[in-house]
N, C-alpha and C positions, 0 to 999 in steps of 0.2 A: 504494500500500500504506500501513496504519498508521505503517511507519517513515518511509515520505518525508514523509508530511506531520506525522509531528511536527519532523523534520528542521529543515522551513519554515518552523516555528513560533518557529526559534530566533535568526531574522535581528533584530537588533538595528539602532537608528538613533540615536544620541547616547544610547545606554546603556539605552533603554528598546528591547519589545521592539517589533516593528512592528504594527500591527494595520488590518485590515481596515475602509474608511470605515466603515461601519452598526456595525464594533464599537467605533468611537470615539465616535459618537454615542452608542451605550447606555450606555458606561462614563459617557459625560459626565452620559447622564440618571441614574445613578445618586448621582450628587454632589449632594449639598442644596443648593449655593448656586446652583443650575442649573434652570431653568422647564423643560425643556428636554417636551413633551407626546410621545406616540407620533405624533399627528398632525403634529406640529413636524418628527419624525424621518422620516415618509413622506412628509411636501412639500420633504425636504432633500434626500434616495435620489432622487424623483423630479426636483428639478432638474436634480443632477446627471449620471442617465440620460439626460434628455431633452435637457438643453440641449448636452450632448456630441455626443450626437446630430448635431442641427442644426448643429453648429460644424465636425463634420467633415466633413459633405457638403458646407457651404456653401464649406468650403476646397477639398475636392475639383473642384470644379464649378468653381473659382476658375480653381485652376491648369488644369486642362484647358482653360478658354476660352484664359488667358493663354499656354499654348503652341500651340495654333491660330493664337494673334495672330503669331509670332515663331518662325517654323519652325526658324530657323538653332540655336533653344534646343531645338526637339524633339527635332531632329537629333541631337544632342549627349544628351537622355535617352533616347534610344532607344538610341543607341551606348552608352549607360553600363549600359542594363537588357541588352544584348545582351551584353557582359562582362561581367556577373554572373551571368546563367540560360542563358548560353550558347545 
């Protein structure tokens, strides 16, 4: 609804208030001592996206081999996802 999300709009971080990556970028481009191009701002959004991306599968993929390697630590994530989601 209108009220929650103005709610969310009110989370402060060292007194200013929070804002969303693409709206720090635009505020930034709106600063004159700032180059800052719209193309500049969509090769930034898409680093971002992408390279997250890739960062999280590539950890994914990590630790899943590495508990293949090392059963006795499976053991023990399995046992710990089993006490969590019952």
């Amino acid at each position: 609804s209108l009220k929650e999300r103005a709610d969310t709009r009110d989370i402060y971080w060292h007194g200013k208030p929070r804002q969303a990556f693409l709206d720090l970028l635009l505020n930034t481009q709106k600063n004159t001592d700032n180059t800052l191009s719209d193309l500049d701002i969509r090769d930034e959004v898409n680093t971002f996206i992408f390279e997250g991306h890739g960062t999280i599968s590539i950890n994914l993929s990590w630790t899943v081999f590495l508990l293949s390697c090392y059963p006795q630590f499976q053991k023990r994530v399995h046992e710990e996802l089993d006490d969590i989601f019952a």
